[in-house]
N, C-alpha and C positions, 0 to 999 in steps of 0.2 A: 521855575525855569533854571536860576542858580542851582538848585539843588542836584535839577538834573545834569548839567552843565557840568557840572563838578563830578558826578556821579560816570559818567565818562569818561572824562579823565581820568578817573583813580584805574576804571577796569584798563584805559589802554596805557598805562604805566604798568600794572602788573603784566602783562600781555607782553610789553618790550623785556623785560625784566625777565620773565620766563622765557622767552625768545633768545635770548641773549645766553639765558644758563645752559638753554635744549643746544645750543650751537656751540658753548665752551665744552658737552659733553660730547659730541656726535666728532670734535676736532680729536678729544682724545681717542675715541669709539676707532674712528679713522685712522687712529697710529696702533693701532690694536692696545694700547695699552686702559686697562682696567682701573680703577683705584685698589683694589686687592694685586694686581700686577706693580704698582707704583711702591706701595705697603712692603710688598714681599721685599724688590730691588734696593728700597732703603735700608729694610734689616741687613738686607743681606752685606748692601755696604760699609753699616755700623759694626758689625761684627767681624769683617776681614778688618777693616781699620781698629776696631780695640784691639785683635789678636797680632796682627804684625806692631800695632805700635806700641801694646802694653806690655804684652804676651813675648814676644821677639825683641823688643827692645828697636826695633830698628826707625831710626828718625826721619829716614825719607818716604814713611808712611804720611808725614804731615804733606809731602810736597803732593801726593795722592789722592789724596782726600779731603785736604782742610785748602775753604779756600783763603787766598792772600787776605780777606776784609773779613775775616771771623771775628764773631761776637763772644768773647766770653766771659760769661757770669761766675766766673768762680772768683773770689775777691785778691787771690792770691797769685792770681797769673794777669797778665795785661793781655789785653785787646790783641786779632793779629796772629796769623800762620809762625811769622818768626817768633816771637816773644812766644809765644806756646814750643814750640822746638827746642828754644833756648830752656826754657824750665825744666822740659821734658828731659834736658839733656843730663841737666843738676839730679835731677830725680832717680834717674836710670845707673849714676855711678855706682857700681860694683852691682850692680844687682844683677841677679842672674836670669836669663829665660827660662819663663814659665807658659800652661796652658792656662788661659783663658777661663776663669769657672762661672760660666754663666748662667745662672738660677729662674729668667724671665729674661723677655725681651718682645715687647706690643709697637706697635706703631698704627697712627693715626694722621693719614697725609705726609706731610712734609715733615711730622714729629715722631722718634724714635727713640725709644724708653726702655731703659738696659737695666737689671738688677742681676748684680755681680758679687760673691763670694770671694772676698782678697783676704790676702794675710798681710798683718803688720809686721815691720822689722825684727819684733820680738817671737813673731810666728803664732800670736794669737790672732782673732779672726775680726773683718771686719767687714760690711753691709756697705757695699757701696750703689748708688743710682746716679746713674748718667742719663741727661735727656739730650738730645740732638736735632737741631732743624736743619733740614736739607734743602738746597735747591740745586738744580739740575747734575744730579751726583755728586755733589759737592758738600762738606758739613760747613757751615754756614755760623750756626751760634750754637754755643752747649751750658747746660746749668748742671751741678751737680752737689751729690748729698754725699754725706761716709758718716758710717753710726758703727762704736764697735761693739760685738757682739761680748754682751757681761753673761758672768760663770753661773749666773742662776739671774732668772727669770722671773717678774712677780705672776707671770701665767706662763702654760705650758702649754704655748700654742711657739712653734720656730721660726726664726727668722728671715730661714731659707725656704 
């Protein structure tokens, strides 16, 4: 009788559970938006935002896109829209506008995953990956990687 007891329970847990997930889906279903519609909207904001703010130089990209309580994992910046602005700003001294050279770019939900061909001061090359979570068009947290690209390879497969 426990066994059974319990044995319904579990099915009407999954049942609520399911109910729950068919109803967070049929809410987006209803705004017509897709998760491949969600997908695309994100790239598409990660890449106007890297090229006006990397590519163009221009700071009030941050005020655009990032929101005030950004997360960010890179060890070298603090926390925070402003304190990202203000690095950005150190950063961007003398340097000139360039295009964007973007090699990849996937997303998966709220996560947007950039692999970017940049050049170093000295104009050799460098591998960069930026990841980005988003919420409601907003960049939210970012972690990121920079490898530079060396003049021989121990295999001959590229980087880009």
């Amino acid at each position: 009788m426990k066994t059974s007891r319990n044995f319904m329970l579990s099915i009407a847990i999954v049942a609520l559970v399911f109910t729950g997930c068919q109803q967070s889906q049929q809410a987006k279903e209803e705004k017509g938006q897709t998760q491949l519609d969600i997908n695309k909207e994100n790239k598409r904001i990660v890449l106007d935002f890297y090229q006006q703010m990397f590519g163009d130089k221009d700071l009030s990209a941050v005020d655009r896109y990032i929101a005030p309580e950004y997360i960010q994992h890179n060890p070298a910046v603090a926390d925070g829209a402003a304190a990202f602005k203000a690095a950005a700003a150190k950063w961007f001294e003398g340097q000139p506008k360039t295009k964007i050279d973007v090699q990849h770019i996937a997303s998966d939900g709220d996560l947007v995953f950039i692999h970017l061909k940049n050049k170093n001061a000295d104009g050799s090359l460098k591998s960069t990956i930026d990841i980005f979570r988003l919420e409601n068009g907003k960049i939210v947290e970012h972690w990121d990687t920079q490898q530079d690209v060396p003049k021989e390879s121990a295999n001959s497969h590229p980087m880009f």
